[in-house]
VOBA-1610 file (N, C-alpha, C; in pm, whole numbers, padded with zeros to 5 digits, always signed):
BEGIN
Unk+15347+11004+01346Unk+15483+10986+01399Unk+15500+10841+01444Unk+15581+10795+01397Unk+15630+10619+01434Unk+15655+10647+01611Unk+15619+10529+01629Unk+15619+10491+01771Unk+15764+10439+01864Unk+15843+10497+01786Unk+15983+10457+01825Unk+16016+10449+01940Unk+16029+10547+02048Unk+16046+10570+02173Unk+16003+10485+02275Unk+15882+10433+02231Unk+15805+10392+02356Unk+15879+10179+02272Unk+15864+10166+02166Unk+15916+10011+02160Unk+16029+09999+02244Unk+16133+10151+02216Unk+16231+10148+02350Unk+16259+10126+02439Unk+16174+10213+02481Unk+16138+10205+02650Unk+16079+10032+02734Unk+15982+09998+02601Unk+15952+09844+02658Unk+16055+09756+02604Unk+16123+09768+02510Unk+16210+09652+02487Unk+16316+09656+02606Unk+16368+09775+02596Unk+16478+09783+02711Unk+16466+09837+02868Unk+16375+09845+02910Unk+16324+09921+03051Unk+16192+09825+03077Unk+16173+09783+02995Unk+16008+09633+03050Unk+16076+09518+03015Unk+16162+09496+02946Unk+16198+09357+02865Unk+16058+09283+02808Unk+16024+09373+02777Unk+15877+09262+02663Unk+15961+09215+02566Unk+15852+09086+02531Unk+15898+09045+02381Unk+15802+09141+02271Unk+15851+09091+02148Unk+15843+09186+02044Unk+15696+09186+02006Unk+15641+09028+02008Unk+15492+09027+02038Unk+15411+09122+02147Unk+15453+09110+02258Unk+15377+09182+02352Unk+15436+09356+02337Unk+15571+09401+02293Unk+15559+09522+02232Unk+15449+09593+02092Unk+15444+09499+02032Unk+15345+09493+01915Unk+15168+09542+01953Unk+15116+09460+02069Unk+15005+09469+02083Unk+15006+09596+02205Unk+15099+09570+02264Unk+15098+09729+02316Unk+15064+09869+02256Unk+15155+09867+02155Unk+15151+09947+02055Unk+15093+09985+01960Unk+14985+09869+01911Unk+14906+09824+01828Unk+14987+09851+01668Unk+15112+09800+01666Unk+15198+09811+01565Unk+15155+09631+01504Unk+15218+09660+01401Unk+15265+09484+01373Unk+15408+09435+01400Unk+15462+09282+01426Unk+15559+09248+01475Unk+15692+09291+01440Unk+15676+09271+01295Unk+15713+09322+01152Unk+15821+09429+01209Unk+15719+09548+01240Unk+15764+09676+01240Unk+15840+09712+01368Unk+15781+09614+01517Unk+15885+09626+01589Unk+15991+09551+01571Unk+16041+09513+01555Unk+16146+09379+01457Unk+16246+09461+01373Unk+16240+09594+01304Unk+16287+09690+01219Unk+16297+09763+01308Unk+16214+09878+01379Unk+16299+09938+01473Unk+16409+09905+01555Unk+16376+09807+01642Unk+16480+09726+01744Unk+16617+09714+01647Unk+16578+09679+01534Unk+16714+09592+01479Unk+16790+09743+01356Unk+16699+09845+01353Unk+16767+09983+01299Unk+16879+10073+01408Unk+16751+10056+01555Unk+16838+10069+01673Unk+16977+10063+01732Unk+16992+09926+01698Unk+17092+09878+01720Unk+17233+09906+01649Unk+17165+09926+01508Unk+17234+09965+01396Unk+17267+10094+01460Unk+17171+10221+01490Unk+17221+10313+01503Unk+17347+10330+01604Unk+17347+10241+01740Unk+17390+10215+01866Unk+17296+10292+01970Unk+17167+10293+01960Unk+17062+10352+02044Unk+16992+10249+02144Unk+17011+10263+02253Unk+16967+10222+02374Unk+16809+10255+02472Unk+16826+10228+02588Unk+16747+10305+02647Unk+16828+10285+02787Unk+16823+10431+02870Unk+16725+10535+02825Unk+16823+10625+02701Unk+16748+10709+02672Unk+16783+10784+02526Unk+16903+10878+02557Unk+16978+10956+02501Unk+17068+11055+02519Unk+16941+11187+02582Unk+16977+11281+02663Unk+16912+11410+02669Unk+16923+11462+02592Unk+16784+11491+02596Unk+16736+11638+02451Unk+16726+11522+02307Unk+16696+11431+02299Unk+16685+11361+02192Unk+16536+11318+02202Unk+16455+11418+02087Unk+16357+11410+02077Unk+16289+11292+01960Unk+16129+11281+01956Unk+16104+11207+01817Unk+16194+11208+01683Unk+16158+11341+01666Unk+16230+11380+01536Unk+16376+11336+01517Unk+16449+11360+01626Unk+16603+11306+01633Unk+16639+11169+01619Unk+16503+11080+01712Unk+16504+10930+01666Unk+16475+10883+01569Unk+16405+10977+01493Unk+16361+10877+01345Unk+16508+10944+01287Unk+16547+11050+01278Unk+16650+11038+01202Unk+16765+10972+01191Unk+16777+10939+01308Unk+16853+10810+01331Unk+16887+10716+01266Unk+16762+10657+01328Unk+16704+10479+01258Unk+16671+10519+01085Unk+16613+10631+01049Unk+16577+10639+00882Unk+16684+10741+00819Unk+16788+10764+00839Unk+16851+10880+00764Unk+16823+10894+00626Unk+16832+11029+00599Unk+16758+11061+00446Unk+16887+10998+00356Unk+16848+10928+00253Unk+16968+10881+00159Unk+17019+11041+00061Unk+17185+11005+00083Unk+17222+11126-00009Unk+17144+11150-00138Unk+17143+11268-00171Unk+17107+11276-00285Unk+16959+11320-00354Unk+16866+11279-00224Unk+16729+11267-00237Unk+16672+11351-00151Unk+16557+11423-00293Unk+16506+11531-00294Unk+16368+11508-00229Unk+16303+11562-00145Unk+16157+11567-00150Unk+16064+11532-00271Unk+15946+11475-00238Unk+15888+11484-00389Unk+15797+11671-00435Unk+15832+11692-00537Unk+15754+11849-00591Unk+15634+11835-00572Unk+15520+11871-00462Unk+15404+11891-00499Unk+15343+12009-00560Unk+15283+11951-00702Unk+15243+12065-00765Unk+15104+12104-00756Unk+15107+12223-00822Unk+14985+12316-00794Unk+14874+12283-00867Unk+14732+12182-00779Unk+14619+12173-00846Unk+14601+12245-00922Unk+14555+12255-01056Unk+14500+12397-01111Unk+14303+12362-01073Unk+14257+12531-01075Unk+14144+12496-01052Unk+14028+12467-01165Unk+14030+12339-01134Unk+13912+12284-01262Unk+13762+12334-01240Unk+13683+12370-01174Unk+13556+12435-01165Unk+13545+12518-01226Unk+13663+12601-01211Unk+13642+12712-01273Unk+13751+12745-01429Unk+13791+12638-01464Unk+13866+12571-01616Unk+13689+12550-01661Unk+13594+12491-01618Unk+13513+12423-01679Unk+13385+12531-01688Unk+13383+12639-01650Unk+13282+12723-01620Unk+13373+12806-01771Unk+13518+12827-01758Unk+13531+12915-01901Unk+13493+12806-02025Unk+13543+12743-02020Unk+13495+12640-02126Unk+13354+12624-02142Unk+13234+12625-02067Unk+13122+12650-02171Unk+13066+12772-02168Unk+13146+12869-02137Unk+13121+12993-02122Unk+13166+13077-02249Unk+13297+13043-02340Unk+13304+13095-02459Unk+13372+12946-02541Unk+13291+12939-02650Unk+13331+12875-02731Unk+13474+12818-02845Unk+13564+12988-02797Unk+13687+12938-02880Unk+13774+12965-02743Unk+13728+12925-02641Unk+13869+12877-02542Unk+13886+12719-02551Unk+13989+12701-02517Unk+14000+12538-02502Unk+14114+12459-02391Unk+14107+12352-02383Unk+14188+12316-02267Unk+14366+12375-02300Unk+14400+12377-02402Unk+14505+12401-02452Unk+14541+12555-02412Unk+14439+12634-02461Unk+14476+12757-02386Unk+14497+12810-02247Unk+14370+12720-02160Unk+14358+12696-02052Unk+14510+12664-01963Unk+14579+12537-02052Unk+14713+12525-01993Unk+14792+12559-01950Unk+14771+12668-02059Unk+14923+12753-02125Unk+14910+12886-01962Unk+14798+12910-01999Unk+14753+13072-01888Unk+14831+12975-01703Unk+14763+12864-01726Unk+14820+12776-01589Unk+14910+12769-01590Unk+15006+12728-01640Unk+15187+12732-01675Unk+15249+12837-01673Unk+15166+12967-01713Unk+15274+13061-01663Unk+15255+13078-01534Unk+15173+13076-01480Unk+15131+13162-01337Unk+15200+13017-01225Unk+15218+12899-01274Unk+15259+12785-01215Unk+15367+12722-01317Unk+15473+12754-01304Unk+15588+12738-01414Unk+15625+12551-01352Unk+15610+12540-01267Unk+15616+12415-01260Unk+15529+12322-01214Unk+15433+12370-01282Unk+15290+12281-01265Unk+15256+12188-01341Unk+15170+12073-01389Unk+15148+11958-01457Unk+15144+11989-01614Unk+15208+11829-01642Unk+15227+11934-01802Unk+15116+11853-01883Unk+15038+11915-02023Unk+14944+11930-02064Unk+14866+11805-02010Unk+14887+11683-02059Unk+14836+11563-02063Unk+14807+11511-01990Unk+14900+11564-01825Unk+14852+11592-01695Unk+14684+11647-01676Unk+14758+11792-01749Unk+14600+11866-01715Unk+14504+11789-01741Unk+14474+11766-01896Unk+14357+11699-01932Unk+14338+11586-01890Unk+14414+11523-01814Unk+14368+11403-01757Unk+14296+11437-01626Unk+14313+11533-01532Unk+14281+11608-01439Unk+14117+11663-01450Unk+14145+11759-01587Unk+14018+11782-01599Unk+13856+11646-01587Unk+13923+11573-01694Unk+13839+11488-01744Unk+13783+11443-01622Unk+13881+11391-01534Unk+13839+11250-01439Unk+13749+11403-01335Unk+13740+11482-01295Unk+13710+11556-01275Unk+13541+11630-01300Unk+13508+11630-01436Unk+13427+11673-01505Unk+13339+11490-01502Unk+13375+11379-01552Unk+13294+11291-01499Unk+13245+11252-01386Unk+13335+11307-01290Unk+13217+11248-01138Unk+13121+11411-01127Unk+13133+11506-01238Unk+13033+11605-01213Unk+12885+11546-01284Unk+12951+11530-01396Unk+12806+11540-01490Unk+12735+11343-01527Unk+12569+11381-01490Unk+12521+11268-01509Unk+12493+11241-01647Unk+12531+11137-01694Unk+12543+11084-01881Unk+12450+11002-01871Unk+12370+11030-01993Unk+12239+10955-02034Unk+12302+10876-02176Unk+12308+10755-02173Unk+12387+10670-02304Unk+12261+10648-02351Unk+12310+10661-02503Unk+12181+10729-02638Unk+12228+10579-02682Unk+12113+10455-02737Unk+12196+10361-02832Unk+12087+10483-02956Unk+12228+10417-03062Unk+12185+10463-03192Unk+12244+10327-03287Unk+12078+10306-03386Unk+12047+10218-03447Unk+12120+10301-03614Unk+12231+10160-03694Unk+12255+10195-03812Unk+12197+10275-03909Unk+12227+10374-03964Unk+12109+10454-04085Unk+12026+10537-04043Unk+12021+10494-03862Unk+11907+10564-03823Unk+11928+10751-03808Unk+11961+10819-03763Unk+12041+10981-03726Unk+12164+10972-03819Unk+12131+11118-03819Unk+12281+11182-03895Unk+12268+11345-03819Unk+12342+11379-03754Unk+12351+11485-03639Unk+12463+11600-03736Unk+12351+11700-03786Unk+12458+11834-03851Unk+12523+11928-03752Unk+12546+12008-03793Unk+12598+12179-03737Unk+12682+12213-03837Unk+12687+12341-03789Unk+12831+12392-03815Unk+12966+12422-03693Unk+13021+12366-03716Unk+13158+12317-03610Unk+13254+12491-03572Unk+13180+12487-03460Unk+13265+12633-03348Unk+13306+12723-03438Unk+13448+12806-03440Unk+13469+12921-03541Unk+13514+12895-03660Unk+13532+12998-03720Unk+13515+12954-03880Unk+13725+12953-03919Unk+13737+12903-04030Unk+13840+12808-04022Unk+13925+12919-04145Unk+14051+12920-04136Unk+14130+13018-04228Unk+14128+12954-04382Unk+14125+12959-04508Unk+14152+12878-04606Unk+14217+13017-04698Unk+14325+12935-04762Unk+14444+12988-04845Unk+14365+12967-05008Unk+14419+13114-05092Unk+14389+13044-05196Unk+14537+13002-05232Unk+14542+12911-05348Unk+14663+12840-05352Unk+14761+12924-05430Unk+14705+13035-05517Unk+14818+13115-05655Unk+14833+13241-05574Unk+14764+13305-05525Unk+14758+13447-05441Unk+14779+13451-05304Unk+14788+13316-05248Unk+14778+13310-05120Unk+14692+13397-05004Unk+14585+13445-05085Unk+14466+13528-04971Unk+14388+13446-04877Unk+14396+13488-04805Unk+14307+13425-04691Unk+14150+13436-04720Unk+14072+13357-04665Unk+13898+13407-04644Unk+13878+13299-04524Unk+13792+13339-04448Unk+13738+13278-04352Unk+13613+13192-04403Unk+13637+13047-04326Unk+13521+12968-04418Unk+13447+12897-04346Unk+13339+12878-04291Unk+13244+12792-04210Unk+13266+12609-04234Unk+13286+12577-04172Unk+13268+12408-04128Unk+13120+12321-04113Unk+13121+12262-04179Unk+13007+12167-04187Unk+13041+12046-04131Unk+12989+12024-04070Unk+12983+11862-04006Unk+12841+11810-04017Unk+12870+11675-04035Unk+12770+11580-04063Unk+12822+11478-03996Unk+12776+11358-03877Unk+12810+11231-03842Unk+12678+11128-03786Unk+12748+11050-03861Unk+12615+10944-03818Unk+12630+10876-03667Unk+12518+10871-03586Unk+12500+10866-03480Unk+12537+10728-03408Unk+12522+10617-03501Unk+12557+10471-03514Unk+12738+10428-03457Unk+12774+10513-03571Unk+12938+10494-03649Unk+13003+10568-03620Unk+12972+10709-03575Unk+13033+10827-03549Unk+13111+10861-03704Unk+13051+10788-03789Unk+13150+10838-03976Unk+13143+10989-04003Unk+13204+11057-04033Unk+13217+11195-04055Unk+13231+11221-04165Unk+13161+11383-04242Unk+13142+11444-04337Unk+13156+11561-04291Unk+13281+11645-04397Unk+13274+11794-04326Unk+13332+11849-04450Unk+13284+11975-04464Unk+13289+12048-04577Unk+13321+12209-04549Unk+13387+12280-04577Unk+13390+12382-04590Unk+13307+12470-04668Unk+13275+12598-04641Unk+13164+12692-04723Unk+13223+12797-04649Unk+13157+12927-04794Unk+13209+13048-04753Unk+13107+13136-04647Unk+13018+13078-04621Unk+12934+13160-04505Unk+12802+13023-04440Unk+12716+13069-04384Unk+12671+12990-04322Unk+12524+12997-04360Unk+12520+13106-04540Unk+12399+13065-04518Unk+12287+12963-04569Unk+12147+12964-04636Unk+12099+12895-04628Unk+12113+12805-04769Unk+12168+12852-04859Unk+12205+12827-04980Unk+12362+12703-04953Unk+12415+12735-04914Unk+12532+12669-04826Unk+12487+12557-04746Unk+12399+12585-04667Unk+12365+12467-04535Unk+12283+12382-04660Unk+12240+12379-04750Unk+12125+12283-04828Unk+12233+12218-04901Unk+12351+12256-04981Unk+12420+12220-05048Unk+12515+12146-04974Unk+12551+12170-04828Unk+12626+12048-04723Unk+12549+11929-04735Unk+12419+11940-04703Unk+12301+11826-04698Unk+12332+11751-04787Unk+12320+11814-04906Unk+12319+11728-05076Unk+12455+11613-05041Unk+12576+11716-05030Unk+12681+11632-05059Unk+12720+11552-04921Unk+12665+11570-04787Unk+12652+11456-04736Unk+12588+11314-04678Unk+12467+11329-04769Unk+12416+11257-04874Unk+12469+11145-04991Unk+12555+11245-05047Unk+12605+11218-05161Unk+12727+11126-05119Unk+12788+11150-04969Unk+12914+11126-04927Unk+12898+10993-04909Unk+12789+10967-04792Unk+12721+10849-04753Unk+12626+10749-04815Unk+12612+10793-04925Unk+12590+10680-05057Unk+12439+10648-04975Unk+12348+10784-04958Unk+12205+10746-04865Unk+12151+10838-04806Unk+12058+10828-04735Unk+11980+10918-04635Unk+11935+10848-04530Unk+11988+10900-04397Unk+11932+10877-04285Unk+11761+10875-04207Unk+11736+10832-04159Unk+11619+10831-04127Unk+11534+10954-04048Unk+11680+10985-03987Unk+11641+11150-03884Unk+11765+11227-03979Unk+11748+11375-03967Unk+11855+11470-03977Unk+11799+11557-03840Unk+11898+11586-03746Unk+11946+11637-03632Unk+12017+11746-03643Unk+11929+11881-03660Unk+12041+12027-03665Unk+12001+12081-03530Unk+12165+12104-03486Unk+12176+12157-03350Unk+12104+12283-03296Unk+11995+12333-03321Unk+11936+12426-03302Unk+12003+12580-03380Unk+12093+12504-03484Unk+12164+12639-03532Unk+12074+12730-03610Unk+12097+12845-03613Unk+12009+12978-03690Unk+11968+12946-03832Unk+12063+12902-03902Unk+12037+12833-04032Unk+11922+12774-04009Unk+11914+12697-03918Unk+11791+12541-03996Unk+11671+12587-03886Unk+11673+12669-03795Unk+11582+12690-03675Unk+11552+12824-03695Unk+11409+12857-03717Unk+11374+12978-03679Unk+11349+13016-03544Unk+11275+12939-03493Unk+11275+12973-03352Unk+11304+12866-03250Unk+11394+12824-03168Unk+11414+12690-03088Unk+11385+12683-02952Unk+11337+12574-02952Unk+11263+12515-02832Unk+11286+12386-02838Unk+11310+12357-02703Unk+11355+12256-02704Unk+11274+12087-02736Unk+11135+12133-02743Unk+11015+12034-02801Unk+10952+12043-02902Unk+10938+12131-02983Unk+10873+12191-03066Unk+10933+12314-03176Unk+11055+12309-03209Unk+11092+12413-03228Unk+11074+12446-03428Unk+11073+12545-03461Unk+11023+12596-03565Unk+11154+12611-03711Unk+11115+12528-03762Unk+11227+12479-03847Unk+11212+12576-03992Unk+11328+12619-04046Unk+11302+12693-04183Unk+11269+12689-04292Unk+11138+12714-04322Unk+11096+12664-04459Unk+11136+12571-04552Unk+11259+12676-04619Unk+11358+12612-04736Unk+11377+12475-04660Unk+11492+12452-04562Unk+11513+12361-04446Unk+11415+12214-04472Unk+11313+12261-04395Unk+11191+12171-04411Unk+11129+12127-04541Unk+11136+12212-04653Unk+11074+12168-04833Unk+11205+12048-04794Unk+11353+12080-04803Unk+11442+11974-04835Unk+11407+11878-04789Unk+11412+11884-04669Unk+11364+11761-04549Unk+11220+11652-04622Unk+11143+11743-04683Unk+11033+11686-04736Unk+11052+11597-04860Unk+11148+11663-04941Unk+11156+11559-05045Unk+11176+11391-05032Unk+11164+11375-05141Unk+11101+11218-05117Unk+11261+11166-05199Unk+11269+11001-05178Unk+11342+10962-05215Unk+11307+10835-05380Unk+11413+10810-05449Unk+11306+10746-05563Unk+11254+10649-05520Unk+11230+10556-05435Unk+11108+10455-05381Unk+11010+10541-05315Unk+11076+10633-05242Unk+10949+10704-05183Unk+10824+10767-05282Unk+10895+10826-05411Unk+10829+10902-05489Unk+10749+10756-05602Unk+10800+10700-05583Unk+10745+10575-05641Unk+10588+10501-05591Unk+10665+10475-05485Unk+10511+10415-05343Unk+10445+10556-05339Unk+10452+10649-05397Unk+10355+10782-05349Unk+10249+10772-05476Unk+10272+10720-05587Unk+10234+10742-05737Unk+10144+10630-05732Unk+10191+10531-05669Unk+10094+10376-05674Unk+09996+10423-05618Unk+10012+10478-05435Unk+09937+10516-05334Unk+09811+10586-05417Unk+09838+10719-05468Unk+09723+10799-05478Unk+09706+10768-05621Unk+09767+10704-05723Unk+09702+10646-05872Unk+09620+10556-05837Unk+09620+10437-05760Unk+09533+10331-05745Unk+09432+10328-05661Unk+09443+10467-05553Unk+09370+10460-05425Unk+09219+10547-05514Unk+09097+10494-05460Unk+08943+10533-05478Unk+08920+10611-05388Unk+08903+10735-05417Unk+08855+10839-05297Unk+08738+10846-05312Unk+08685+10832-05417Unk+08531+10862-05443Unk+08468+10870-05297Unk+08435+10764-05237Unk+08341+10741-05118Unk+08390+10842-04971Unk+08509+10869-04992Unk+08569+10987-04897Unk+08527+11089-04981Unk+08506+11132-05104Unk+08504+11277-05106Unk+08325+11295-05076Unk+08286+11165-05113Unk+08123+11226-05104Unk+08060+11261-04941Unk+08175+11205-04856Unk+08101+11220-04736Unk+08141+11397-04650Unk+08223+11471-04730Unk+08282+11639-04693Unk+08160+11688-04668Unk+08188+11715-04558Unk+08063+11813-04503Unk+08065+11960-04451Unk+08172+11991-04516Unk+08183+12142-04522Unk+08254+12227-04614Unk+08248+12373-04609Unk+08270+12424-04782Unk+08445+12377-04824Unk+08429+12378-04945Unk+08560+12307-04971Unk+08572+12375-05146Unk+08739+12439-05147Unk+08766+12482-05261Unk+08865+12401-05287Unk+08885+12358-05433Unk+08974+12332-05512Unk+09050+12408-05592Unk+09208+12398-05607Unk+09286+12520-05670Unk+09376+12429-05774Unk+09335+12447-05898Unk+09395+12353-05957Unk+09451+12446-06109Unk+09598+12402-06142Unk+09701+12499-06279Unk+09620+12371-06406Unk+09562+12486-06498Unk+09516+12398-06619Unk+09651+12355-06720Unk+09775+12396-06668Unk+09891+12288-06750Unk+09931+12209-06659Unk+09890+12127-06556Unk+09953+12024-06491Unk+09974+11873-06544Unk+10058+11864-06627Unk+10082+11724-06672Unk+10124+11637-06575Unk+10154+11609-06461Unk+10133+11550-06395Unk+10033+11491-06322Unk+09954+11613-06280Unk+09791+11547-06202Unk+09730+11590-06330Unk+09706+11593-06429Unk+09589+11640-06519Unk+09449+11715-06474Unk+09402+11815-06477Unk+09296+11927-06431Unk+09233+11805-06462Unk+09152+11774-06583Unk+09054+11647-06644Unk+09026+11553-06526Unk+09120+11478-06522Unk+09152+11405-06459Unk+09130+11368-06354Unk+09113+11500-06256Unk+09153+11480-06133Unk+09001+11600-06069Unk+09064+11716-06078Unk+08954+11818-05988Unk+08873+11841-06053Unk+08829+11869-06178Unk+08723+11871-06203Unk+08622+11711-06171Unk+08691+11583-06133Unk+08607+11492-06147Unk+08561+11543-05979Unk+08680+11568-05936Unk+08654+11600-05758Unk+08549+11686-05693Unk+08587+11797-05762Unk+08433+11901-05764Unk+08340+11834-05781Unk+08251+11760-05840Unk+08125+11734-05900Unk+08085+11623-05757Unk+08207+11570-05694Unk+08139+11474-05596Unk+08176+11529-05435Unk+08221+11625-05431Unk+08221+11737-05310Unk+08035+11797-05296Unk+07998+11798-05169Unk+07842+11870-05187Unk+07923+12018-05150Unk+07862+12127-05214Unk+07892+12267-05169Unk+08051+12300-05221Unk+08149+12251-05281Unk+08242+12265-05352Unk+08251+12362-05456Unk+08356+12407-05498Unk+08408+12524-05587Unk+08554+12481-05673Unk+08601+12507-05767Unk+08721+12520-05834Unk+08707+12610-05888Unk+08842+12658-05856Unk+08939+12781-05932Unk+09059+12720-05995Unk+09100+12758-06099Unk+09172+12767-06209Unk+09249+12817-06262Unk+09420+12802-06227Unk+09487+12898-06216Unk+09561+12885-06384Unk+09494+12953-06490Unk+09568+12911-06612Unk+09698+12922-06658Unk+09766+12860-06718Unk+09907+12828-06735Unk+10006+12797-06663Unk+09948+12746-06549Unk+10021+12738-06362Unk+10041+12527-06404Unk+10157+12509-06353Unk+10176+12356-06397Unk+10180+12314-06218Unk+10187+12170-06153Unk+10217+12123-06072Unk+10285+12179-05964Unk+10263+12182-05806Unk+10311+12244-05733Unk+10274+12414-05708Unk+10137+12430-05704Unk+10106+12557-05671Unk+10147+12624-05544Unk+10179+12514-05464Unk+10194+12560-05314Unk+10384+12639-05320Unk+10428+12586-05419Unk+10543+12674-05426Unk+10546+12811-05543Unk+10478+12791-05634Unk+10458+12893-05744Unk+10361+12994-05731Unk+10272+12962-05650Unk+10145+13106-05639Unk+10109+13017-05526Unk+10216+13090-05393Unk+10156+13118-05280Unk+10103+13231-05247Unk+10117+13327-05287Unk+10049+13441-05263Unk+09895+13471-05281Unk+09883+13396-05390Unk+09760+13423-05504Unk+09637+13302-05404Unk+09746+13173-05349Unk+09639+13066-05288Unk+09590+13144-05187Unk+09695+13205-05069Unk+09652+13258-04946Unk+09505+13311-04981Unk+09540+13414-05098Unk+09390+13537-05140Unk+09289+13447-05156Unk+09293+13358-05249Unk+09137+13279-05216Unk+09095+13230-05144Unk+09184+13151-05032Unk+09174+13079-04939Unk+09072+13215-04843Unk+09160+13337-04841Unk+09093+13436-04731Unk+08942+13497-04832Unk+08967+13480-04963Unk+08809+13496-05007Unk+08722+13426-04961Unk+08746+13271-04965Unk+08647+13126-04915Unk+08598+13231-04784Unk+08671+13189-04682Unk+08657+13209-04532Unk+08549+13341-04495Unk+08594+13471-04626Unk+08505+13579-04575Unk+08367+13570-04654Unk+08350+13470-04708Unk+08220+13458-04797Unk+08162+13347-04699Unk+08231+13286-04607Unk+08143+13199-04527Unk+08104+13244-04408
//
């Protein structure tokens, strides 16, 4: 409450000056200087009329200008608990969030309000760890929240279709593809073509712990899906290049002679690539305690064509030792 009464009382019942009303008051000069001279305006004296309280003196000296409304204070909406539904189900969103606030508060902040509300809100909650990410380096997949309506164009039928996202971690550049389900035949063929999109391959691929690419997740160690992982493995044409120099030119001889424990070789007598000749039979002879088996008409890549058949010898070796 402004100090009106009492500058009164000393301007006109003490005769102070406006300075020594000021420090009385601990006002600034300023402000006794505007009362006194609103005062006057009003024709207000001292002592006061009876029954003329604070409230009556400010209205006085400040009368409300015609016309003018209070300002609307509107209704916080509650963001704690906006932000608890939001990572609580995945297809709510601030937008819906709004709408439910707007009816129940018909004249409450309108959208752009909200989300500005939220945001500034949600940053003094959560502590942010800033990731730099180096060019080429990550490319961060998923599949993007619920699945998306697509029209066919002559029949106009609907089907529901999964979202692929791909973005590089650098650039934030985006790749997104639609597919008719999510599974693993689908997630390999996103890979290809965003790949294909980005004219390259990244150094990491980053899948969000989704079911597709994770058999079991953890957050250090987590167990990635076969198929998943063969892709991941393939090599690129320099890679497959520097792999051919590597083990064509490299001398194992003096490593294989030093094996000091039982050791089988499993080698397809049509492998035109490693040649049987060539290769394991020279290997056998300089292994001490060594064996080859011989899988006839089996070409390159046994570990994908007769896995079944390797496991069995592998568990023959072990029970004969």
């Amino acid at each position: 409450m402004r100090k009106i009464k009492e500058v009164l009382r000393l301007r006109f019942d003490l005769r102070l000056t406006q300075d020594q009303i000021a420090r009385s008051c601990n006002i600034a000069q300023p402000t006794v200087h505007r009362y006194l001279e609103r005062a006057a305006a009003a024709g207000l004296g001292w002592p006061l009329p009876p029954g003329c309280d604070d409230r009556q003196v400010e209205k006085l000296l400040f009368p409300t200008t015609p016309g003018w409304e209070p300002r609307t204070v509107r209704p916080i909406p509650d963001l704690a608990a906006i932000h608890e539904q939001l990572q609580a189900n995945k297809h709510v969103t601030l937008q819906l969030l709004w709408e439910e606030y707007r009816e129940n508060q018909p004249g409450g902040y309108s959208y752009s309000r909200f989300c500005e509300l939220y945001e500034s809100w949600r940053r003094q909650q959560n502590v942010v760890l800033r990731q730099e990410h180096r060019a080429g380096e990550k490319m961060f997949v998923d599949w993007a929240g619920a699945t998306i309506p697509v029209f066919e164009r002559d029949t106009g039928e609907c089907q529901a279709a999964c979202l692929f996202v791909a973005v590089l971690g650098a650039s934030s550049y985006t790749f997104a593809y639609a597919t008719p389900s999510q599974e693993m035949p689908h997630w390999i063929d996103c890979h290809v073509r965003a790949f294909d999109f980005f004219s390259g391959t990244p150094k990491l691929v980053i899948p969000d712990n989704t079911r597709t690419a994770v058999d079991r997740a953890c957050r250090y160690e987590p167990d990635l899906n076969r198929t998943y992982h063969e892709m991941a493995m393939q090599a690129s044409l320099k890679g497959a290049h520097d792999s051919v120099i590597a083990f064509s030119e490299t001398d194992f001889r003096p490593d294989l002679a030093k094996f000091d424990v039982p050791t089988l070789f499993i080698h397809g007598d049509d492998d035109s690539l490693v040649p049987l000749d060539a290769s394991a039979r020279k290997a056998v002879a300089l292994v001490p305690d060594a064996s080859l088996i011989v899988y006839e008409g089996a070409s390159h890549g046994l570990n994908f064509t007769h896995e079944d058949r390797i496991d069995a010898d592998l568990l023959k070796l072990l029970e004969a030792r």
